[in-house]
VOFITOR-579160 format. One record per atom (N, C-alpha, C, CB): residue number from 0; x, y, z. Coordinates in steps of 0.1 Angstrom, whole numbers, padded with zeros to 4 digits. Glycine has a CB too. Layout:
<sites>
[NUM,[X,Y,Z]]
...
</sites>
This chain:
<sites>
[0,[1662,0916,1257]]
[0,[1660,0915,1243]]
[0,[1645,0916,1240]]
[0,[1666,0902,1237]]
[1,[1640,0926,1228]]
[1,[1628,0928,1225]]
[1,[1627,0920,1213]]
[1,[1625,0943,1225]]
[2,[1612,0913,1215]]
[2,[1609,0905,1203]]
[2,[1596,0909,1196]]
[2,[1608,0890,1206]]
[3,[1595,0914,1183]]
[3,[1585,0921,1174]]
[3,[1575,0910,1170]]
[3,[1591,0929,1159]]
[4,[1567,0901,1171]]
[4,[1556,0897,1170]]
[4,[1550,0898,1154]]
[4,[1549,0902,1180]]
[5,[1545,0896,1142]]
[5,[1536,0906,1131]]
[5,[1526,0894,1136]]
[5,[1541,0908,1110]]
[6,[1511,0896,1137]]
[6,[1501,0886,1134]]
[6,[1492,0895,1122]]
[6,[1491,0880,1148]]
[7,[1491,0885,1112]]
[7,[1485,0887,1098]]
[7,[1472,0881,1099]]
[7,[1494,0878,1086]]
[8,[1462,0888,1091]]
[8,[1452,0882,1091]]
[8,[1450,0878,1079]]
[8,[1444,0888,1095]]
[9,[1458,0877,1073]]
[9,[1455,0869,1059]]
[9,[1446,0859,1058]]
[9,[1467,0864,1054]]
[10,[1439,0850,1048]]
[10,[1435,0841,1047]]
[10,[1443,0826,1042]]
[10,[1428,0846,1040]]
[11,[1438,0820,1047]]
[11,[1449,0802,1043]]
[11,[1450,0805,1037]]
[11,[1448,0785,1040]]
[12,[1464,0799,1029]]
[12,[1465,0795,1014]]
[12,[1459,0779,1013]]
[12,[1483,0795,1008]]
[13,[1457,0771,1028]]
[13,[1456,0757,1028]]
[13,[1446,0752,1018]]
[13,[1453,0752,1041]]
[14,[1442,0750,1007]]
[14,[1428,0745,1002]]
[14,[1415,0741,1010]]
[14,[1432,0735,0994]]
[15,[1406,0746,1012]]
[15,[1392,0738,1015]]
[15,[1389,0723,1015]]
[15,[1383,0743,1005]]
[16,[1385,0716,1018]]
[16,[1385,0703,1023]]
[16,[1369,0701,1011]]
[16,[1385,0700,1045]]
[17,[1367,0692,1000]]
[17,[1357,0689,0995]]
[17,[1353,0671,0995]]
[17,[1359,0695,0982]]
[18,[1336,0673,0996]]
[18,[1336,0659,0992]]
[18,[1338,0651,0985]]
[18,[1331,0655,0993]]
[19,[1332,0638,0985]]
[19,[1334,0628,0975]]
[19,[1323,0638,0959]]
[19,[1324,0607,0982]]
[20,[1313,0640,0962]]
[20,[1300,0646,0949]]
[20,[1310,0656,0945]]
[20,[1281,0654,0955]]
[21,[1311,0664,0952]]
[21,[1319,0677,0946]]
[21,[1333,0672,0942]]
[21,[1322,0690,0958]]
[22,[1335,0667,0945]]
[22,[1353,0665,0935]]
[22,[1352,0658,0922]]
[22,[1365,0654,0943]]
[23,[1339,0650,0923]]
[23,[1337,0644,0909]]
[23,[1332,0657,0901]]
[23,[1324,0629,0909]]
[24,[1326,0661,0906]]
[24,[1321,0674,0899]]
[24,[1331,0686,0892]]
[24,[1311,0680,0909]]
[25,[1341,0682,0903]]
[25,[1349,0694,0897]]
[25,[1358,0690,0889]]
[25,[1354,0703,0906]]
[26,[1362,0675,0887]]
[26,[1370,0668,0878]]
[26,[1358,0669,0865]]
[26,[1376,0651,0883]]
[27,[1344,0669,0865]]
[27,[1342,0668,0848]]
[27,[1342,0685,0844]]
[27,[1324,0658,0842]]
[28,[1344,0693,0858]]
[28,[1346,0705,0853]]
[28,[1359,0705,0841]]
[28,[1350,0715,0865]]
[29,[1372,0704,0852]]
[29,[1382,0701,0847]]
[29,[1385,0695,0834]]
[29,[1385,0696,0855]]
[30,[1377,0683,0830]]
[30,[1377,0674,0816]]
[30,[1369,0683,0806]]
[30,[1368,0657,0818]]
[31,[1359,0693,0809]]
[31,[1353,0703,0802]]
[31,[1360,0711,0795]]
[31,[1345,0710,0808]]
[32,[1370,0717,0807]]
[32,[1372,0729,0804]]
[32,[1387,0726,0795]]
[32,[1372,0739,0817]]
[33,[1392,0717,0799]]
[33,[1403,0710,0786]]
[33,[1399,0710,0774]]
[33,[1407,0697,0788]]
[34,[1390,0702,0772]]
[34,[1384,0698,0761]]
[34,[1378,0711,0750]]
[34,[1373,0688,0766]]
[35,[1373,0720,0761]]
[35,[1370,0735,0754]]
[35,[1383,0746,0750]]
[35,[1361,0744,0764]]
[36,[1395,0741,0756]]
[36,[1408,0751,0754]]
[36,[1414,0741,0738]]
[36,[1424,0752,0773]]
[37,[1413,0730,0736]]
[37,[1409,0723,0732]]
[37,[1411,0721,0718]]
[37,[1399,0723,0736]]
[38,[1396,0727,0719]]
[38,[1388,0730,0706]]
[38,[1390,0741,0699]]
[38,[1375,0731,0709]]
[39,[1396,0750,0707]]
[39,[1398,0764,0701]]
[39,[1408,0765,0689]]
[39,[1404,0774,0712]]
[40,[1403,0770,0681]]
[40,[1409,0771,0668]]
[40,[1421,0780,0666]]
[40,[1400,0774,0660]]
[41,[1431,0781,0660]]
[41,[1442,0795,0658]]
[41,[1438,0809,0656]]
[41,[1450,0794,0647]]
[42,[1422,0806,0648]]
[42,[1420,0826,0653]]
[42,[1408,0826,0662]]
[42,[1416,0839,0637]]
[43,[1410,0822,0670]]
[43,[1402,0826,0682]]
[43,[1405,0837,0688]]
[43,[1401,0817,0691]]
[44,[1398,0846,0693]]
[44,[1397,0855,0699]]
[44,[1405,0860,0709]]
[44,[1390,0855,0701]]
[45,[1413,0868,0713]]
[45,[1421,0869,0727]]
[45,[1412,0871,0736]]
[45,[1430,0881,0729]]
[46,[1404,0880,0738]]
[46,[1396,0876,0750]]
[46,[1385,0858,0757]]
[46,[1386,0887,0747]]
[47,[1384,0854,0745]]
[47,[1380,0838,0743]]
[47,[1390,0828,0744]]
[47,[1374,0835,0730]]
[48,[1405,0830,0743]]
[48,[1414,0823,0749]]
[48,[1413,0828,0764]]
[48,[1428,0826,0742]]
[49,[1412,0838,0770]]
[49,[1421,0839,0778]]
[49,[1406,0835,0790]]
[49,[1431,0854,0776]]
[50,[1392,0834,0784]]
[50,[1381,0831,0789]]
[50,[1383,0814,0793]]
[50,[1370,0834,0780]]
[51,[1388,0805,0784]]
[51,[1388,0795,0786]]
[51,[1400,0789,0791]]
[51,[1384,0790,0777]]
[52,[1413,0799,0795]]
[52,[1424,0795,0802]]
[52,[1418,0794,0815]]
[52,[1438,0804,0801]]
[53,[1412,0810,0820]]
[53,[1404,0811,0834]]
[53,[1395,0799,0838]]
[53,[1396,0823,0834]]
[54,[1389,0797,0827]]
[54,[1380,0789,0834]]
[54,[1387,0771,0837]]
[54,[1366,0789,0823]]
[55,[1398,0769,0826]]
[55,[1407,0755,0824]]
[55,[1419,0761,0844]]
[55,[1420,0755,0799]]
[56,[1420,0775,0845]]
[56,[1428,0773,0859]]
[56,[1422,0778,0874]]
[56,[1441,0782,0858]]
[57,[1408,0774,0871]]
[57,[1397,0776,0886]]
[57,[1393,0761,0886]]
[57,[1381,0789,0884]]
[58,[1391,0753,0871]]
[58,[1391,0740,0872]]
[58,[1403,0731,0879]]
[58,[1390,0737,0859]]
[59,[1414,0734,0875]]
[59,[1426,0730,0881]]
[59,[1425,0732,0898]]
[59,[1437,0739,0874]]
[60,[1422,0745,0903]]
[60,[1426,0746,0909]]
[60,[1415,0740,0920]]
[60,[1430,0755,0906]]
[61,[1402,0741,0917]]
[61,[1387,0732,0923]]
[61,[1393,0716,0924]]
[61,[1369,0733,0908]]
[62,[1400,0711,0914]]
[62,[1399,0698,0914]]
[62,[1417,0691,0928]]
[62,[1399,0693,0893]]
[63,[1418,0703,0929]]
[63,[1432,0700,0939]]
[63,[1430,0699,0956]]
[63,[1445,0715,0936]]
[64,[1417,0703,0956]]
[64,[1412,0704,0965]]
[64,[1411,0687,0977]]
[64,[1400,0711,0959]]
[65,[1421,0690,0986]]
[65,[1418,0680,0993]]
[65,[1404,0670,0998]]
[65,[1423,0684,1001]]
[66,[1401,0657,0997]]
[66,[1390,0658,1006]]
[66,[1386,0649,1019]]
[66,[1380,0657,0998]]
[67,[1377,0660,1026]]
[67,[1373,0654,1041]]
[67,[1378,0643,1046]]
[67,[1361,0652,1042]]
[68,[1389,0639,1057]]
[68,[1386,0626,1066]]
[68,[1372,0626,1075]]
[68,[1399,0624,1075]]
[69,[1367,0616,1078]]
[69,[1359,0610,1081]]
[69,[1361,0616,1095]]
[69,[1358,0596,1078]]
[70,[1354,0618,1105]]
[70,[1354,0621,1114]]
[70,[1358,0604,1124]]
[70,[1342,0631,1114]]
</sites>
């Protein structure tokens, strides 16, 4: 029996490992960028919604970031 192998070179999906500084940092990202989707008024702009969704789901996604065990 023949067995086909694929190896991918894809990149993780696993998240990056961040520290203690950087995770605080990227939670008041996070609290920013809420607070700015927020604010936005009903005629705001489509491109200015969709500026501050991006930036409210790189926040999200910075702040999910596991961090470092201690060696």
């Amino acid at each position: 029996m023949t067995h086909i192998i694929h190896i991918t070179t894809a990149p993780s999906t696993e998240p990056a490992a961040i520290g203690a500084e950087a995770r605080e940092k990227a939670d008041r990202e996070l609290s920013a960028a809420r607070a700015e989707l927020a604010s936005l008024g009903a005629a705001v702009s489509p491109s200015r919604l969709e500026r501050a969704l991006e930036r409210l789901e790189a926040a999200q996604r910075a702040s999910r970031r596991p961090i470092p065990r201690a060696a």
